[in-house]
C-alpha positions in Angstrom: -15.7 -0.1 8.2 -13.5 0.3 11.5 -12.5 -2.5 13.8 -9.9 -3.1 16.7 -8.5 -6.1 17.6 -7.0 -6.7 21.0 -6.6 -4.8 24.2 -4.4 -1.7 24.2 -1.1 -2.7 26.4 2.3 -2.6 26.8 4.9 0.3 26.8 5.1 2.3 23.3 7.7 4.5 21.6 5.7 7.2 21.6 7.9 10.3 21.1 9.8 9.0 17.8 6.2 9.2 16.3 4.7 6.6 14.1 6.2 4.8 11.7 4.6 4.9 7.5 4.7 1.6 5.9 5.3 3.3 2.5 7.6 4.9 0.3 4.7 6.7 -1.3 5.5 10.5 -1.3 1.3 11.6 -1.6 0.6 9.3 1.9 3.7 11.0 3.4 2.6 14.0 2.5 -1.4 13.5 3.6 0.4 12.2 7.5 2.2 15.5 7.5 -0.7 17.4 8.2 -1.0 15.3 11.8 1.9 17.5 12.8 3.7 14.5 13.9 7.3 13.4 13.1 7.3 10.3 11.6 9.9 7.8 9.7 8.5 6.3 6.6 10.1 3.0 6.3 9.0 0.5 2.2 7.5 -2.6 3.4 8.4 -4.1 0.1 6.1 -7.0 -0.1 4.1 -9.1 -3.0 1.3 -7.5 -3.8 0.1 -10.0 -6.6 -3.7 -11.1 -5.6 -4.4 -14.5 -4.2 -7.2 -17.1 -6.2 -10.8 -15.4 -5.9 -9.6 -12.6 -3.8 -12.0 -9.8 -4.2 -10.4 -6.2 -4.5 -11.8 -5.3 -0.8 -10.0 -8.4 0.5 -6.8 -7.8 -1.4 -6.6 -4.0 -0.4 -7.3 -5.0 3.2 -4.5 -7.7 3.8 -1.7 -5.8 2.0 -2.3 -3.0 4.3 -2.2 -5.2 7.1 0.9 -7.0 5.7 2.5 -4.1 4.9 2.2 -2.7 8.9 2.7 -6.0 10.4 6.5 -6.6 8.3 7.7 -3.0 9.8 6.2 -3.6 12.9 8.1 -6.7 13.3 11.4 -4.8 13.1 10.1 -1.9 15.3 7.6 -3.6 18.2 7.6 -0.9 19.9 6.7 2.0 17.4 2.7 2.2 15.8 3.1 1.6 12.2 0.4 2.8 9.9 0.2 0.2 6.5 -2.9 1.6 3.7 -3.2 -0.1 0.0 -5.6 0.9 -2.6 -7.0 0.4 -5.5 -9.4 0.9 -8.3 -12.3 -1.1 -9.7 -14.4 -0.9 -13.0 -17.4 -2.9 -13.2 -15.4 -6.5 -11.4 -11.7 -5.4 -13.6 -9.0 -4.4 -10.5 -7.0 -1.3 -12.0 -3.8 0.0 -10.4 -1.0 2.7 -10.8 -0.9 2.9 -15.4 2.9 3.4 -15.2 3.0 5.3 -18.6 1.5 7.9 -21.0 -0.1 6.0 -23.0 -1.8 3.6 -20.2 -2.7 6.4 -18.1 -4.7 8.0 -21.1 -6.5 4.9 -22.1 -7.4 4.3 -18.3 -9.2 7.8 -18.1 -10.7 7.0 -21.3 -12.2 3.7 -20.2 -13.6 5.7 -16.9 -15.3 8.5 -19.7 -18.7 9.0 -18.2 -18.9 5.5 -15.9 -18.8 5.0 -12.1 -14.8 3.7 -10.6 -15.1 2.8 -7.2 -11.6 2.7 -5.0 -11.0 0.7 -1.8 -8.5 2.2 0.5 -7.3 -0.2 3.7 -5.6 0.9 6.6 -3.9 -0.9 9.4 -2.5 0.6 12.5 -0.9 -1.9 14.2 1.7 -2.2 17.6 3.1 -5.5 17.7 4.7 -5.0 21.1 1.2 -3.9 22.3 -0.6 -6.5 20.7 -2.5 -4.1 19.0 -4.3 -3.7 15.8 -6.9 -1.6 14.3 -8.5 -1.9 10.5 -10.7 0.0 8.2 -11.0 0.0 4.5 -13.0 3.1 3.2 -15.1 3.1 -0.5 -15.3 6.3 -2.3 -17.1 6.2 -5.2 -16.0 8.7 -8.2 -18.1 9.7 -11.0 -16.6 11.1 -14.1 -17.6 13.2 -16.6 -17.7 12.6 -20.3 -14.0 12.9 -21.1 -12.8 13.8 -24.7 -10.0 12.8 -25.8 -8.1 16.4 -25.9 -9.2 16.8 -22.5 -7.7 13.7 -21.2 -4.2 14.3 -23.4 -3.8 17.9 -22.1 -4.5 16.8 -18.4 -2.0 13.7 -18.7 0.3 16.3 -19.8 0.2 18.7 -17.0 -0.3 16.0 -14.0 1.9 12.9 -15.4 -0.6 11.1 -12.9 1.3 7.9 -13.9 1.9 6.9 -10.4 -1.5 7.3 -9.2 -4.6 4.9 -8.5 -6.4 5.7 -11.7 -4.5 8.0 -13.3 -5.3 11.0 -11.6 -4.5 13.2 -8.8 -7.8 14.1 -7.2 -5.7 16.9 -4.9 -4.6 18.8 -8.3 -6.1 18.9 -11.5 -7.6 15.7 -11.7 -10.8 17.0 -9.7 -12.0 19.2 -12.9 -12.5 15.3 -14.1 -15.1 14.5 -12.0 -18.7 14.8 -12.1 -19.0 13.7 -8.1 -17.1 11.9 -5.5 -18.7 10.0 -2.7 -16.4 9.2 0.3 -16.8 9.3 4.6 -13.4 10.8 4.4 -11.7 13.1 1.3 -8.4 12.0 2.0 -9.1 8.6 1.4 -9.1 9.1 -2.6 -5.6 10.1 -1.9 -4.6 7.2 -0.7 -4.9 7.4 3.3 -7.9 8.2 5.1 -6.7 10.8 8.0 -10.0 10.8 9.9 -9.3 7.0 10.8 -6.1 7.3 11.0 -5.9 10.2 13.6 -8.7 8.4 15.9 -6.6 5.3 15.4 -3.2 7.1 17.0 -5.1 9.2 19.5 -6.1 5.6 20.9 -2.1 5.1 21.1 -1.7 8.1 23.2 -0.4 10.6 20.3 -1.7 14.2 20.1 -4.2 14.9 17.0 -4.5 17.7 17.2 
């Protein structure tokens, strides 16, 4: 799900390149291949969920808080601001943190459906410009013994990751299928949207 709000207007700081609201070294990494410089700038905000906030609501306004606080300092630079997360059955499931967590997380998603929400805003303030989209992928795992789950953990320490895993390593011999409009969006940034999104500003993708 896409959508723009506003007109595009107003001069923009086009050469610097965009700015990432992250600190998150695997959504620097997936912007890098854009082949654009860029500054990637924490946006250091509460992410604790609001009363009754489903996990595609949640997702979808810390991404656009995230852009909108960095934006605010630069105006005049597109900011990029994505959130995920993961859900089993209606529990919301973030980053474990540890070894043990991490290995009773991919033992929970043994054999079951985890479906992950990742939002994106693209936003320029000084052009009153915003555009959205949250993307669903839906990852199927396989039956997962426990030796299996211990000797990944080992390799990947995925203990920083959505899930547990890192679907760009190892953690894609886990899966039985993944279903997604865009493969880097189980990553945590969905490039596809994201390079329309700053061709509309005027950048060069390729």
């Amino acid at each position: 799900m896409s959508k723009i709000i506003h007109a595009f207007s107003g001069k923009l700081d086009i050469k610097s390149g965009p700015v990432l609201a992250s600190g998150s070294r695997y959504r620097r990494d997936l912007l890098l291949r854009l082949g654009l410089p860029f500054d990637s700038i924490p946006p250091d905000i509460d992410e604790s969920p609001l009363k009754s906030e489903s996990p595609e609501t949640l997702v979808q306004r810390l991404a656009r808080q995230k852009a909108e606080k960095i934006a605010r300092l630069h105006p005049n630079r597109v900011v990029i601001g994505s959130d995920q997360l993961a859900v089993l059955d209606t529990k919301i499931l973030g980053k474990p943190g540890e070894r043990a967590a991490t290995i009773d997380q991919l033992a929970a998603f043994s054999g079951r459906k985890v479906t992950f929400f990742t939002a994106v805003t693209v936003c320029a303030l000084g052009a009153r410009s915003q555009w959205h989209h949250t993307d669903q992928t839906l990852v199927e795992f396989r039956t997962l013994t426990r030796p299996e789950i211990e000797r990944y953990v080992e390799h990947e320490t995925p203990y920083d990751c959505a899930g547990g895993f890192k679907c760009e390593g190892l953690g894609i011999s886990l899966f039985e299928r993944i279903d997604s409009s865009d493969p880097t969006a189980l990553t945590g940034l969905p490039l596809i949207f994201v390079a329309t999104a700053l061709r509309h500003y005027g950048f060069f993708c390729p």
